[in-house]
Structure formats: C-alpha cells, structure tokens
VOGU-3710 file (C-alpha; in Angstrom, 3 decimals, decimal comma):
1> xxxxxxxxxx> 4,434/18,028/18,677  1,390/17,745/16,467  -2,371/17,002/18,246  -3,124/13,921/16,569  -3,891/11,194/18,153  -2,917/6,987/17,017  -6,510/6,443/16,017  -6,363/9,688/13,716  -2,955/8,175/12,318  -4,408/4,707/11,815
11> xxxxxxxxxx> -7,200/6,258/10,178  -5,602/8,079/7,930  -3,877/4,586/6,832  -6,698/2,618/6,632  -8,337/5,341/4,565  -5,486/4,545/1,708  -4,984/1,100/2,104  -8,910/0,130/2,021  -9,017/1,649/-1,630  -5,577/0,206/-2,343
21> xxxxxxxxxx> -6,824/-3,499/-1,356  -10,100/-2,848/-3,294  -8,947/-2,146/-6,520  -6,144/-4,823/-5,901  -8,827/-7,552/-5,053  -10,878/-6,040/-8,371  -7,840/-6,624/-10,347  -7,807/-3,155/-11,347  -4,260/-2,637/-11,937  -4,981/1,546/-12,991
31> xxxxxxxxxx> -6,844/2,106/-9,691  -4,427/0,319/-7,502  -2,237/3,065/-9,471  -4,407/6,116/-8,465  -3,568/5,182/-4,970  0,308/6,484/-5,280  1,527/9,819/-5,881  2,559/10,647/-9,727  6,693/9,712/-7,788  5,835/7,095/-5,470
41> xxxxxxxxxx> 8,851/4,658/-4,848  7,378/0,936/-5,464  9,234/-2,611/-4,164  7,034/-4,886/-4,806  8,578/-8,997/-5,262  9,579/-7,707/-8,830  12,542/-4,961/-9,635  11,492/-1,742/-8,351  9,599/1,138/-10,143  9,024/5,122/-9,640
51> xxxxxxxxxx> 6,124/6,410/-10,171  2,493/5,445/-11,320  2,575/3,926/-14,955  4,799/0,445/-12,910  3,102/0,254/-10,129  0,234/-0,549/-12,932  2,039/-2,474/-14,507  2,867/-4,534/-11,316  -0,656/-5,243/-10,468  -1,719/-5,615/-14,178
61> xxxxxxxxxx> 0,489/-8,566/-14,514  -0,403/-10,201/-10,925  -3,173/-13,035/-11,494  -6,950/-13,010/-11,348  -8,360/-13,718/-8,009  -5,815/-12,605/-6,168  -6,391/-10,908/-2,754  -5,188/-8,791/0,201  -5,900/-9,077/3,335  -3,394/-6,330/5,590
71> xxxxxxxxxx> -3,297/-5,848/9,224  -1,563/-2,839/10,543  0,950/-3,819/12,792  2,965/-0,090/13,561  1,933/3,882/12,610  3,797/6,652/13,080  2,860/10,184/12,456  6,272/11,696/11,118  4,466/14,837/10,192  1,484/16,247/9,354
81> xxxxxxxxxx> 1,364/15,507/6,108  3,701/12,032/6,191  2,095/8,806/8,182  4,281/5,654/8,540  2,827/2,130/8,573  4,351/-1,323/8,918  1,994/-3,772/8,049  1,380/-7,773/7,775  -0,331/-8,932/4,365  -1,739/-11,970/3,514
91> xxxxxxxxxx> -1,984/-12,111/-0,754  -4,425/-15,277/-1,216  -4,357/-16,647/-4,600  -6,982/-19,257/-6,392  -4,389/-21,520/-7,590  -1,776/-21,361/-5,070  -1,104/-21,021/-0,947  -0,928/-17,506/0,199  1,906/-15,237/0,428  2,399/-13,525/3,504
101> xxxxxxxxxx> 4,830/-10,467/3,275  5,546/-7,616/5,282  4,847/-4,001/4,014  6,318/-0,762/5,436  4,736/2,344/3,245  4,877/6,141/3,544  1,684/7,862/2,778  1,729/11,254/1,784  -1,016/13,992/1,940  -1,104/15,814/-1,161
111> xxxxxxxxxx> -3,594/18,709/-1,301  -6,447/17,054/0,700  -6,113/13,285/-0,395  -4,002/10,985/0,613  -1,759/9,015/-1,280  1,483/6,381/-0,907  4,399/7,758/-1,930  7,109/4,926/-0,836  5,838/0,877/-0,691  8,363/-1,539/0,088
121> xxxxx> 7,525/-5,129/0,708  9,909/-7,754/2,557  9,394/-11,388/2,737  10,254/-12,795/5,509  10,532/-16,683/6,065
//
C-alpha cells in the first residue's frame, strides 16, 4: 500500500490535465501533444492513434475556439508511477452546442513529469 493520499492523486491529475486544457483552449495542437508520452494510446471521436505526432494531428484539425472544461469525477492511484482518472468534459464550441463526453485516461510518471499515456473518450447519450 503506497502513502498517498486522494488529494495527492487528484493533484497529480489536475497537474496534467490543466496544461492539457490550456494548450487545447489555445488551439495549440503540438502542446496538447507534449502532454502524452512519445506511446500514448489516443481515442478521441476520430479512429484511434499511438503516439504523439496524431494526437497533434487530432487537435490540429479540431476548430478555433473550441474549449474544455473537465471535472474529475473518479482517481485511482494504481501505482506510484500510474494515476487513473474518469472524468466529465464539456468541449464548448463558437459555432455549435457543446459536446459533453466522458474521458477515462492513464497518466504516467516518466522521470519526474507527468504525462498521459492512454486517453479514451466515450460519448454517452
């Protein structure tokens, strides 16, 4: 049993995910990018990808404007280096209602960053 704590673990989470929405609501596709390992397993709403160079490509061909706004619903510590999140996120466009989806990620410590290695999104109705 490890000594962290569910703040620590949430933490951790936000830690990725607060860069991951910024460069997401800048529209920078390479800096959402930066935010996954070099082998991270990406679902987005579009056939899947591995690794960083489609997850850019993903964001790179979402619209201007868009936004994300996540609340953490579930973390689990699996280990000390591997956090699990399950997430709600609202993705607000200019032009169009917003999207809400569900998002269950891995996030991975490599050295002493952390990263997401696994994203999968579901869309619920």
């Amino acid at each position: 049993m490890n000594s962290t704590t569910d703040s620590d673990t949430e933490a951790i989470l936000r830690g990725v995910l607060d860069q991951w929405k910024a460069a997401v609501d800048g529209h920078e596709p390479e800096q959402v990018a930066a935010r996954f390992t070099e082998d991270a397993i990406f679902q987005g709403l579009h056939p899947y990808s591995v690794g960083r160079p489609g997850v850019a490509a993903y964001y790179a061909s979402q619209p201007i404007g868009m936004a994300a706004a996540y609340r953490i619903l579930e973390t689990r510590r699996l280990t000390d280096d591997l956090v699990l999140g399950y997430l709600s996120v609202d993705f607000s466009f200019i032009d169009r209602p917003t999207l809400n989806v569900k998002l269950g990620v891995l996030v991975r410590r490599v050295g002493e960053t952390w990263y997401i290695s696994h994203y999968q999104v579901s869309r619920l109705e």
